[in-house]
ZAMARGU-4260 file (C-alpha; in steps of 0.2 Angstrom, whole numbers, plus 5000, padded with zeros to 4 digits):
<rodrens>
0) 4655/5148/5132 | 4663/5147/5116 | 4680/5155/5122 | 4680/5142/5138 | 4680/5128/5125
5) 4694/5136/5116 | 4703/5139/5131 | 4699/5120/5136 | 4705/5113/5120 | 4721/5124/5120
10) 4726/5118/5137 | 4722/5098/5132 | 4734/5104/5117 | 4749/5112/5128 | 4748/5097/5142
15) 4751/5086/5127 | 4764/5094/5119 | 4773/5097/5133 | 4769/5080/5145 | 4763/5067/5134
20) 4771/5068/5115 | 4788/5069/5124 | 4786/5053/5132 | 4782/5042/5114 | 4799/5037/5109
25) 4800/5024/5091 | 4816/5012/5090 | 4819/5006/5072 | 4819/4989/5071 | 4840/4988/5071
30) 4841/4996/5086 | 4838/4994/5106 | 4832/5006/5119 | 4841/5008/5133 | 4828/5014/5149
35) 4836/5024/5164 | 4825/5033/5175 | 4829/5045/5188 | 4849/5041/5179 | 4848/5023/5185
40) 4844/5007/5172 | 4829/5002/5172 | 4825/4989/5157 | 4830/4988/5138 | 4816/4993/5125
45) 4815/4983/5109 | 4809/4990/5092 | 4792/4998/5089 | 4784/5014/5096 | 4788/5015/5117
50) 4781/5026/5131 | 4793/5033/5143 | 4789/5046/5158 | 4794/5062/5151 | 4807/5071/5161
55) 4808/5057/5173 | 4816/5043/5160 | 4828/5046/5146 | 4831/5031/5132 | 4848/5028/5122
60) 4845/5020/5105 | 4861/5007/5103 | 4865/5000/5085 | 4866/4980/5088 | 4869/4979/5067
65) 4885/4971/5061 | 4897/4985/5063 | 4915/4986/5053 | 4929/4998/5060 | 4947/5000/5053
70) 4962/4997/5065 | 4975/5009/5058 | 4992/5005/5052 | 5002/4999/5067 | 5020/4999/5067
75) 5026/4982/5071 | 5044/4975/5074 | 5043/4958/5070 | 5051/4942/5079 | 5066/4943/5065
80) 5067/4961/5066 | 5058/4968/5052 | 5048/4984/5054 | 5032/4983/5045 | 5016/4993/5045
85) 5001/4983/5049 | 4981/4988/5047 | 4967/4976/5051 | 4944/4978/5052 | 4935/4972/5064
90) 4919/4967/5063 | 4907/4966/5080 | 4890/4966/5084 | 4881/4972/5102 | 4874/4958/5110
95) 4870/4966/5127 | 4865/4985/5124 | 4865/4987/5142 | 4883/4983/5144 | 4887/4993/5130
100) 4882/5008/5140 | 4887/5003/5155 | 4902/4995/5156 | 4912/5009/5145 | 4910/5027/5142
105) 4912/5022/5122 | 4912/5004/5117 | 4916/5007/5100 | 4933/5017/5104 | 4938/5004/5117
110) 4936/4991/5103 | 4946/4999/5090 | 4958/5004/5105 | 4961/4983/5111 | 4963/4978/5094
115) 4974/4987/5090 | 4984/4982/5107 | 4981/4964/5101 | 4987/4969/5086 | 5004/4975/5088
120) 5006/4959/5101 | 4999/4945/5092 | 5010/4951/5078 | 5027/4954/5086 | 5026/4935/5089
125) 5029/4931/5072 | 5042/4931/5060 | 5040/4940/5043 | 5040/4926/5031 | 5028/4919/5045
130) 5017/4936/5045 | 5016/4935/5026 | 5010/4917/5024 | 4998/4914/5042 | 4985/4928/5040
135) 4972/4918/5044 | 4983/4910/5059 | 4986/4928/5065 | 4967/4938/5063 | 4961/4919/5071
140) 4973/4924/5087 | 4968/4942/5086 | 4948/4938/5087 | 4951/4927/5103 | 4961/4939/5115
145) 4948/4953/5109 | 4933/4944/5108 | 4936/4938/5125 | 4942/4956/5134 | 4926/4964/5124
150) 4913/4951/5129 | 4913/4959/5150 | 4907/4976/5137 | 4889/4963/5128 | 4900/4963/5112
155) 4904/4949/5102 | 4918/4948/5089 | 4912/4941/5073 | 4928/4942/5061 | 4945/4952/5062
160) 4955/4951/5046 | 4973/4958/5041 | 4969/4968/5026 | 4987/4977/5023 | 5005/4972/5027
165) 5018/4984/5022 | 5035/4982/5020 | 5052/4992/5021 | 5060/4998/5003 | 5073/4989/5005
170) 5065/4974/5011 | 5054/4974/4994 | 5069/4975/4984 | 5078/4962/4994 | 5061/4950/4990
175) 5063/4955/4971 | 5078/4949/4969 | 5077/4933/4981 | 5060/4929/4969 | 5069/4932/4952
180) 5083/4920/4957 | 5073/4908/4964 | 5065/4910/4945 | 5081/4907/4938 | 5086/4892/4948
185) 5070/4884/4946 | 5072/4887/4924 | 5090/4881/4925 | 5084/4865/4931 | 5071/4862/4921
190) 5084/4865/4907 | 5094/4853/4916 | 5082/4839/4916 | 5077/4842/4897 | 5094/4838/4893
195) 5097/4824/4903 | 5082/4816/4898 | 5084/4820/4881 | 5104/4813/4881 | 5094/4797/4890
200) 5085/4795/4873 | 5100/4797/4860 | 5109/4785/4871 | 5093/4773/4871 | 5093/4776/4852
205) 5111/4773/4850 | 5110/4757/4860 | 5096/4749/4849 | 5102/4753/4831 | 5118/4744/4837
210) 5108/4729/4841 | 5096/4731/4828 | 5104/4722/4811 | 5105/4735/4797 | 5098/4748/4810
215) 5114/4759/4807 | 5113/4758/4786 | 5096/4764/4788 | 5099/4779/4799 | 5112/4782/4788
220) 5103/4784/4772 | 5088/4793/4782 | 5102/4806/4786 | 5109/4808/4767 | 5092/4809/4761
225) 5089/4824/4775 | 5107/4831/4767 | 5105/4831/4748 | 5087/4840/4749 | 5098/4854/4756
230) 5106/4864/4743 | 5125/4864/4748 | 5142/4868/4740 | 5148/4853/4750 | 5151/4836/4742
235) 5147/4820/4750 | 5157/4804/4748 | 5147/4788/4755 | 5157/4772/4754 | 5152/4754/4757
240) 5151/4748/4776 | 5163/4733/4770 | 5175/4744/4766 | 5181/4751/4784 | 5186/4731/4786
245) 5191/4730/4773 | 5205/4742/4775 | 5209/4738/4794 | 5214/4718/4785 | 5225/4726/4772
250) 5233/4736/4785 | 5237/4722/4796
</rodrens>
């Protein structure tokens, strides 16, 4: 009697290990099951603990989370002729699991496979000062032609951004030099304009002391008083301001 019950108990143990435990299946709650039974779809499973006909259905967890992958550095001839090396991330997120599956043997390598496509096109199009300043411009164009070929695979394009954009040696140099005399130019004129507004105030000055009565004895004293509290082998003579008239009537 006893070894019957054992025997029982060992067989309700083997038919669960082998029929029933491999059928209990848990999907974390940032994934999606994907059902196929017999090999052919049959439904999409959300998170939790799910039950699936052992040997008959199979599940496939796909990651429907935010998902960054790098574009690697594509070599780009740009509309003026410049080589440059360009890189880019994209970040996408699986709407439609079952798509995702379906539609391409690997959806994350035929993603980071068109954007780079779109990548070296989009780029091409523009010229380099053009590629260094529209960065948003260009990941904006990038996002619409891949968000819209990846949208047939349940994948949404979120963001695309350029992250590195590398120039020739020469062409750094060249950019040096170009910045350094733009520095130049822009310091000269400042210079420029200090001196012309400052020779704008002598000749202001000027033209009110010779207005001004007694303007001119007064600028004249301001400037011995500067000179005598300066020790100076020189010696300074100051005559009357009658006396130049003084003179040029004695002449004639």
């Amino acid at each position: 009697m006893g070894e019957a019950i054992v025997a029982v108990i060992f067989i309700i143990i083997l038919v669960f290990c082998v029929v029933i435990a491999p059928g209990f299946r848990v999907i974390r709650q940032f994934e999606r099951g994907v059902v196929f039974t017999l090999g052919k779809f049959s439904g999409v499973r959300g998170p939790g603990l799910r039950i699936i006909v052992p040997y008959f259905q199979t599940i496939t967890r796909v990651d429907v989370r935010s998902t960054p992958i790098d574009v690697p550095k594509q070599e780009v001839i740009t509309k003026d002729n410049v080589t440059v090396g360009v890189d880019a991330i994209v970040y996408f997120r699986v709407l439609d699991p079952s798509k995702a599956l379906l539609e391409t043997t690997n959806y994350i390598y035929a993603t980071t496979n068109f954007a780079q496509a779109a990548l070296r096109d989009i780029t091409g199009n523009f010229e380099l000062d053009e590629l260094l300043s529209k960065r948003d411009e260009i990941s904006a164009q990038i996002k619409e032609i891949v968000d819209k070929e990846t949208d047939k695979w349940g994948i949404d394009i979120e963001n695309v951004k350029l992250q590195n954009i590398e120039l020739p040696g020469d062409m750094k140099r060249a950019m040096a030099k170009q910045a350094e005399a733009e520095r130049e130019r822009r310091a000269a004129i400042i210079v420029a304009d200090g001196e012309k507004a400052s020779a704008n105030a002598v000749a202001e000055a000027a033209h009110l002391l010779a207005r001004t009565p007694g303007g001119l004895q007064i600028r004249t004293l301001q400037t011995l008083e500067k000179i005598s509290s300066d020790p100076s082998q020189k010696t300074v003579i100051v005559l009357p301001d009658g006396m130049k008239d003084a003179i040029g009537k004695l002449a004639a």
